[in-house]
NUMARGU-639903 format. One line per field, with one value per residue (C-alpha): residue number from 0; residue in one letter; chain; x, y, z. Coordinates in nm, 3 decimals. Example, Ala and Ser with C-alpha at 12.3 -4.5 7.8 and 13.67 -1.06 7.14 Angstrom:
<recs>
num = 0	1
residu = A	S
chaine = A	A
X = 1.230	1.367
Y = -0.450	-0.106
Z = 0.780	0.714
</recs>
This chain:
<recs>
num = 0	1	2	3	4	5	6	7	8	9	10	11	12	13	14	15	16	17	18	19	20	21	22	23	24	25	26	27	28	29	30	31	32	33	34	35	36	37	38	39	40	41	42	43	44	45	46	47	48	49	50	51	52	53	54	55	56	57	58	59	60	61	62	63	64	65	66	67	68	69	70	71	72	73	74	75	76	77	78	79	80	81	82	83	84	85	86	87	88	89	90	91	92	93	94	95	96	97	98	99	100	101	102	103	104	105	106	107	108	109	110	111	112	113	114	115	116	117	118	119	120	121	122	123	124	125	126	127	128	129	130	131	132	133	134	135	136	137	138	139	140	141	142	143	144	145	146	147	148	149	150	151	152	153	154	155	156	157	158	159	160	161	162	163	164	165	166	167	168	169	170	171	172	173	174	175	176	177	178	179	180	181	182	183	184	185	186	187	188	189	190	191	192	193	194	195	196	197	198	199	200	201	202	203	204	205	206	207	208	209	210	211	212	213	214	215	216	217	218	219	220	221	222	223	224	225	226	227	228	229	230	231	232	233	234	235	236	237	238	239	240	241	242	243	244	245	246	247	248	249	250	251	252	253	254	255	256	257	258	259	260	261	262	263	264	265	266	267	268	269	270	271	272	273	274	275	276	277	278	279	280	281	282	283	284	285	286	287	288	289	290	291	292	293	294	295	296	297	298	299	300	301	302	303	304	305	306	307	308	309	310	311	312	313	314	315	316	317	318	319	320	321	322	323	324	325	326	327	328	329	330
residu = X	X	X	X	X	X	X	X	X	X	X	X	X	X	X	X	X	X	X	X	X	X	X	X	X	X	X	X	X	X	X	X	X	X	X	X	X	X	X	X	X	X	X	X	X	X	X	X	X	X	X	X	X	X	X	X	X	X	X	X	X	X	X	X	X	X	X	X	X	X	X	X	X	X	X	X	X	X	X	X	X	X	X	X	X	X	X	X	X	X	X	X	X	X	X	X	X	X	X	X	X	X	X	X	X	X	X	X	X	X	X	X	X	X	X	X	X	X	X	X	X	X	X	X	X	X	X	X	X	X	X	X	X	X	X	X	X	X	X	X	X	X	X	X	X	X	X	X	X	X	X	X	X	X	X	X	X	X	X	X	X	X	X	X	X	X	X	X	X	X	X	X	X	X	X	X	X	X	X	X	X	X	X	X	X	X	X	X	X	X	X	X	X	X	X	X	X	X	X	X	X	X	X	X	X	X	X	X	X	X	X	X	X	X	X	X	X	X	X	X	X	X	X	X	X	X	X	X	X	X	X	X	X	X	X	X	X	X	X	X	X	X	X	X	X	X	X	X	X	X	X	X	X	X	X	X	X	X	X	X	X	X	X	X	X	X	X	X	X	X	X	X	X	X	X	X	X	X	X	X	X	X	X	X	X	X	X	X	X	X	X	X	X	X	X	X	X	X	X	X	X	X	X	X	X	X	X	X	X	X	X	X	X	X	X	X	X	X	X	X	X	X	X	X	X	X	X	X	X	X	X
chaine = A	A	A	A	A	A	A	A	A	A	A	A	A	A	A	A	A	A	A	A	A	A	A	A	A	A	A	A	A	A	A	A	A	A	A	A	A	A	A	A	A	A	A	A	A	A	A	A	A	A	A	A	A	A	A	A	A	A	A	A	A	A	A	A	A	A	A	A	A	A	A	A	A	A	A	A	A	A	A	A	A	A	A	A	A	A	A	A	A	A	A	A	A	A	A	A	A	A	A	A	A	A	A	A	A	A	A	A	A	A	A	A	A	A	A	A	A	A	A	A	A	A	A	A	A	A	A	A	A	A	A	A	A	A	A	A	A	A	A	A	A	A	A	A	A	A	A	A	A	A	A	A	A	A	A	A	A	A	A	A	A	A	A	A	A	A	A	A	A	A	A	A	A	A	A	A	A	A	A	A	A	A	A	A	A	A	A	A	A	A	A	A	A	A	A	A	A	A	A	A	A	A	A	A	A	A	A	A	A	A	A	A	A	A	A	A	A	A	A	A	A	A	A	A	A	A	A	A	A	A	A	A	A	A	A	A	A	A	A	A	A	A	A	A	A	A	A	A	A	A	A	A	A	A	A	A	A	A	A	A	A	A	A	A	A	A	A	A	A	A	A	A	A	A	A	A	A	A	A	A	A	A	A	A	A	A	A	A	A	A	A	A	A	A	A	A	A	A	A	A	A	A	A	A	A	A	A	A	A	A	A	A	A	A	A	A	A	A	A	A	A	A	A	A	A	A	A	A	A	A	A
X = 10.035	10.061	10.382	10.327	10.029	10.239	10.473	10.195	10.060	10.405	10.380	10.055	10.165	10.386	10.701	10.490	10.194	10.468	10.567	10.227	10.139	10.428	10.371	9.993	10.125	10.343	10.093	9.841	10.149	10.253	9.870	9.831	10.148	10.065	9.727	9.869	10.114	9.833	9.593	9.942	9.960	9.669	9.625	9.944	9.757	9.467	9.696	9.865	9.543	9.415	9.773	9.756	9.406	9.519	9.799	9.581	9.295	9.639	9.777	9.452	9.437	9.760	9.740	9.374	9.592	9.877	9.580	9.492	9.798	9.873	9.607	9.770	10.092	9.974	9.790	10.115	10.335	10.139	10.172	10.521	10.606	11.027	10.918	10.722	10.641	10.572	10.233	9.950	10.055	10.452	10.611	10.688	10.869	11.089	11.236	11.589	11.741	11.982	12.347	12.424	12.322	12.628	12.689	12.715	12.502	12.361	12.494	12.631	12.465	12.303	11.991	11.898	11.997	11.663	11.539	11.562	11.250	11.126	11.171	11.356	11.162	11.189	10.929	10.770	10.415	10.103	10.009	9.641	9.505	9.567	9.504	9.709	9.513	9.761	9.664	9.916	9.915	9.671	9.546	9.259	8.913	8.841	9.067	8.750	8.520	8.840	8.850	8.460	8.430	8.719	8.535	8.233	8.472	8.662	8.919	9.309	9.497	9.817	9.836	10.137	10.120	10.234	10.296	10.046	10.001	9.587	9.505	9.187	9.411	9.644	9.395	9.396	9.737	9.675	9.286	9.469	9.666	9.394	9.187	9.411	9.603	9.935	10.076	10.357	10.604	10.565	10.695	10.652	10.662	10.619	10.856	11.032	11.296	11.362	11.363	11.593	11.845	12.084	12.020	12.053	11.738	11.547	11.638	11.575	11.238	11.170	11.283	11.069	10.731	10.885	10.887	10.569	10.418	10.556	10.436	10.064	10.092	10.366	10.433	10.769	10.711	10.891	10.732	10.783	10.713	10.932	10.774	10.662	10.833	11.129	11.230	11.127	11.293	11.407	11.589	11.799	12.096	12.048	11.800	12.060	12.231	11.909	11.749	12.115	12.088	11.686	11.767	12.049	11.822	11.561	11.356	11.149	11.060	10.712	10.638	10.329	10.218	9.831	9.774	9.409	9.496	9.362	9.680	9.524	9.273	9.097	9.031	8.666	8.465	8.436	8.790	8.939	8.752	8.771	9.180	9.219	8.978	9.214	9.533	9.449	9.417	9.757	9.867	9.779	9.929	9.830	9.971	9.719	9.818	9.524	9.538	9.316	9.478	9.235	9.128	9.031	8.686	8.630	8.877	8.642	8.385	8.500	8.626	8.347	8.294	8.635	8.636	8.292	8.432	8.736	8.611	8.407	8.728	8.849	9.031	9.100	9.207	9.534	9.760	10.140	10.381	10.749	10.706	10.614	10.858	10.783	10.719	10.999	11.052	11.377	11.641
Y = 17.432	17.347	17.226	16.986	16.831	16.804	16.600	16.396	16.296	16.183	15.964	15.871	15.744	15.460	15.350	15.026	15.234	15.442	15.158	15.005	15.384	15.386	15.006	15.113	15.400	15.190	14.961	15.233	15.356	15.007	14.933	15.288	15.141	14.825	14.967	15.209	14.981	14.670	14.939	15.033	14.622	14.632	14.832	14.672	14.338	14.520	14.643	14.351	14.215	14.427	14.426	14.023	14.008	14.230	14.011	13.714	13.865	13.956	13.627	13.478	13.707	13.597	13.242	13.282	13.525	13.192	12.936	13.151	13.187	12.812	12.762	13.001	12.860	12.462	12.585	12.794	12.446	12.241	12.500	12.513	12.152	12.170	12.198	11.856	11.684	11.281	11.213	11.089	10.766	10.898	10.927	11.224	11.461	11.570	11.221	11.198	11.034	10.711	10.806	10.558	10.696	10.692	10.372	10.230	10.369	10.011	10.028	9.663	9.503	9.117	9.143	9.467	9.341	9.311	9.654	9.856	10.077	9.991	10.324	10.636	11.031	11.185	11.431	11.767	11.812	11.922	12.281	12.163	12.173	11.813	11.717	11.396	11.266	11.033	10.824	10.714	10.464	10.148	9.956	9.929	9.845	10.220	10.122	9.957	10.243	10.496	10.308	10.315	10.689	10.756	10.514	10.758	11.018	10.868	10.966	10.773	10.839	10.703	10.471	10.501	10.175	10.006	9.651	9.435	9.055	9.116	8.905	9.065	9.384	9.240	9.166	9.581	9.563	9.452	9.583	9.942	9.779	9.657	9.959	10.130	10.282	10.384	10.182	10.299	10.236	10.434	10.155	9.821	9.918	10.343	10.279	10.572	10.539	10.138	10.276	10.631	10.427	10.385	10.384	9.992	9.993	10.200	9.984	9.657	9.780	9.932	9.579	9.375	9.581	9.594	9.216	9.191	9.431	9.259	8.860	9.025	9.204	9.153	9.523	9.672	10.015	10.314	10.583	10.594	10.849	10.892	10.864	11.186	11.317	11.415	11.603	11.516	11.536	11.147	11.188	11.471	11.278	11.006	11.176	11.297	10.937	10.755	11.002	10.954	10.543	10.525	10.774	10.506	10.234	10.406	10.505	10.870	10.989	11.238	11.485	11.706	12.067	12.041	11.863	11.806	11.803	11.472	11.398	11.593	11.403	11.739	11.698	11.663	11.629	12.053	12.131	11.817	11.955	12.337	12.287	12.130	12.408	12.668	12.550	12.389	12.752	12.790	12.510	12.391	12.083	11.981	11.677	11.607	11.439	11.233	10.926	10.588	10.377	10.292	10.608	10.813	10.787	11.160	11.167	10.942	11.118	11.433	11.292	11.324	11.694	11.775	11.587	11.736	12.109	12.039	11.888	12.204	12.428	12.202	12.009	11.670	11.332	11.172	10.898	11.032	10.862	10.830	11.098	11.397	11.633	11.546	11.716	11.753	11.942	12.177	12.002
Z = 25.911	25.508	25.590	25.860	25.639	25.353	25.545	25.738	25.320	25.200	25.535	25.406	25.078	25.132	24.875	24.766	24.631	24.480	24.271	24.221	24.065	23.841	23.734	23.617	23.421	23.255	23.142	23.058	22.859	22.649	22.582	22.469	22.236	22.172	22.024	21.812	21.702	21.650	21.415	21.260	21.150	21.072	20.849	20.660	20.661	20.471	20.229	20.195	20.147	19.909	19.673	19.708	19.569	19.304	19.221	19.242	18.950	18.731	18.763	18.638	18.378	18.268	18.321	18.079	17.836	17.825	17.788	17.480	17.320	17.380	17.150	16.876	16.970	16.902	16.555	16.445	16.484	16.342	15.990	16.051	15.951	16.011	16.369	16.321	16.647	16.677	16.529	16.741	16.954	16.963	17.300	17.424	17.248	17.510	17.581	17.558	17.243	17.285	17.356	17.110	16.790	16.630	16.436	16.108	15.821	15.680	15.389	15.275	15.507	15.448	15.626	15.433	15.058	14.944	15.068	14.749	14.590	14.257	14.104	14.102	14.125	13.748	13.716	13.825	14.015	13.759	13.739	13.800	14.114	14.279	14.635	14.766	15.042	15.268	15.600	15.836	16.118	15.899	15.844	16.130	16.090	15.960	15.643	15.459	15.519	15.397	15.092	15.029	15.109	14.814	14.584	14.598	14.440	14.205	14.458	14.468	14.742	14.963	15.293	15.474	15.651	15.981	16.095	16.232	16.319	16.287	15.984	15.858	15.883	15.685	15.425	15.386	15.219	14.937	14.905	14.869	14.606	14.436	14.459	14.270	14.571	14.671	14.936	15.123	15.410	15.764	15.977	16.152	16.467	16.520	16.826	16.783	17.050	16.889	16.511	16.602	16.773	16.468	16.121	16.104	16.350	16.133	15.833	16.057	16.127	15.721	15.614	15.871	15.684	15.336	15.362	15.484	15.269	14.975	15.099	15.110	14.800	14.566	14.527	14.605	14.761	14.630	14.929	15.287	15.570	15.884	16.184	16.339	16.019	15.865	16.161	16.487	16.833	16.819	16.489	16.484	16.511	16.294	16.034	15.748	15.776	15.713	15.453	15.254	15.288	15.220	14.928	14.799	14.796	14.613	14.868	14.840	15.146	15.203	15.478	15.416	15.409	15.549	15.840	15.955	16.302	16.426	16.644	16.880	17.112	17.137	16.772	16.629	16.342	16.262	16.397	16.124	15.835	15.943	15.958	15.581	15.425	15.638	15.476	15.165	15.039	15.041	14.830	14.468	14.543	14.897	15.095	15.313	15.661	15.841	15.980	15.933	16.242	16.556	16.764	16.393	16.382	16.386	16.092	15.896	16.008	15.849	15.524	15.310	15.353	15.338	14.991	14.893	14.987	14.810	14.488	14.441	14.500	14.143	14.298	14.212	14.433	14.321	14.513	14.563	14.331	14.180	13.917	14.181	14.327	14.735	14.955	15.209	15.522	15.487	15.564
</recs>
């Protein structure tokens, strides 16, 4: 009896249920999978998630930590003046120089025969304390008001100048001079690709301002300032040549060793004074580095409390001449 029903049930169940039976345990089987295997993913998203976010708030942290030391980076260079960058208006520093740097020195040549200094350096600094205010990049229309703001103090000090074709600017020459001022060279132009080319570009450019310097004046400078100073990334090449022919002709060249930091266009009133008082302590001779050319205002601004602070520290206000020792960025 059990036997015949057992055989009339396998009758029953046909070989296409069979398969349909082992198809739906198949897929009860690879969802059962798939959904281990989906939580198993994701859970590795979430912890992916989590270890990016993490990685994220680091990187943040260290992009605010760079930021910051940036900062102390910026201030650092600008105290360590052989590492001189161009001064405000430069290109960029990390232009590349002319290939053709190498050529002839200058010296004999006709169009430069005229462009000798007056006088020769003889003497050493003063032990008292002295502070040589200078101002690259004039004369501009904050010259006049430079010149007033030293007249309060019984103050001298020294204008680098540059080249321009702006007549009442021109008129600035020789109101330094007459003010009892040092004027001194910087450069007609302040291309400094055009003047780092050779040294006879740098002397065709020195004698184009030393001429006109000289038709507004009469005065033959003795001083001059490199552009971007002594050593900059434009000069590297041609620097020694043209320090040995300026030298020859007479020439003294000044760097500093205070800057006031207005060749930043982040600079202000506060941060220009704060700088000077900051390194001024280290020097009893400071060469001051500020500028009086268009865009300065906060400069200006600044000057009379940096003079007022500076005059109660004992120091005095004297223009930069022949009978100092310079100062000179190692060479």
């Amino acid at each position: 009896m059990n036997s015949k029903n057992s055989h009339n049930i396998s009758k029953t169940i046909s070989p296409p249920v069979i398969i349909l039976l082992i198809l739906f345990t198949a897929a009860i089987i690879i969802s059962v999978f798939l959904s281990v295997n989906l939580k198993r993913k994701t859970v590795e998203i979430d912890e992916l998630s989590k270890t990016n976010k993490t990685y994220s708030e680091k990187n943040t942290n260290l992009n605010k930590i760079i930021s910051e030391q940036s900062v102390s980076i910026e201030d650092l260079n600008s105290q360590l003046a052989f590492f001189s960058t161009p001064e405000e208006g430069a290109e960029d520093s990390e232009a590349s120089i002319p290939a053709d740097n190498n050529t002839q020195n200058g010296a004999g040549s006709e169009s430069h025969q005229n462009l000798y200094a007056a006088s020769k350096n003889n003497a050493l600094n003063s032990l008292q304390k002295k502070a040589y205010l200078t101002f690259d990049d004039g004369p501009s229309n904050l010259t006049p008001v430079v010149l007033d703001i030293l007249d309060q103090y019984n103050a001298k000090a020294t204008f680098f100048v540059i080249g321009t074709t702006n007549e009442e600017y021109q008129q600035y020459y020789k109101a330094i001079v007459d003010r009892g001022h040092t004027l001194a060279l910087h450069s007609y132009t302040h291309n400094y690709n055009k003047i780092y080319a050779s040294v006879d570009t740098f002397l065709d450019d020195y004698q184009q301002l030393f001429d006109l310097v000289y038709e507004k004046t009469g005065v033959i400078p003795s001083l001059f300032r490199f552009p971007g100073g002594s050593k900059n990334a434009y000069n590297k090449t041609v620097r020694s040549s043209i320090m040995d022919e300026m030298e020859n002709r007479g020439f003294i060249f000044y760097d500093w060793n205070v800057s006031c930091g207005d060749g930043s266009s982040a600079a202000t009133r506060d941060s220009i004074y704060q700088k000077v008082m900051d390194e001024v302590k280290s020097y009893k001779h400071p060469v001051i580095l500020m500028h009086d050319g268009q865009g300065h205002q906060a400069t200006i601004d600044a000057l009379p409390d940096i003079m007022k602070s500076l005059s109660e520290q004992g120091y005095t206000f004297e223009s930069l001449n022949t009978d100092l020792s310079p100062v000179q960025f190692p060479r």
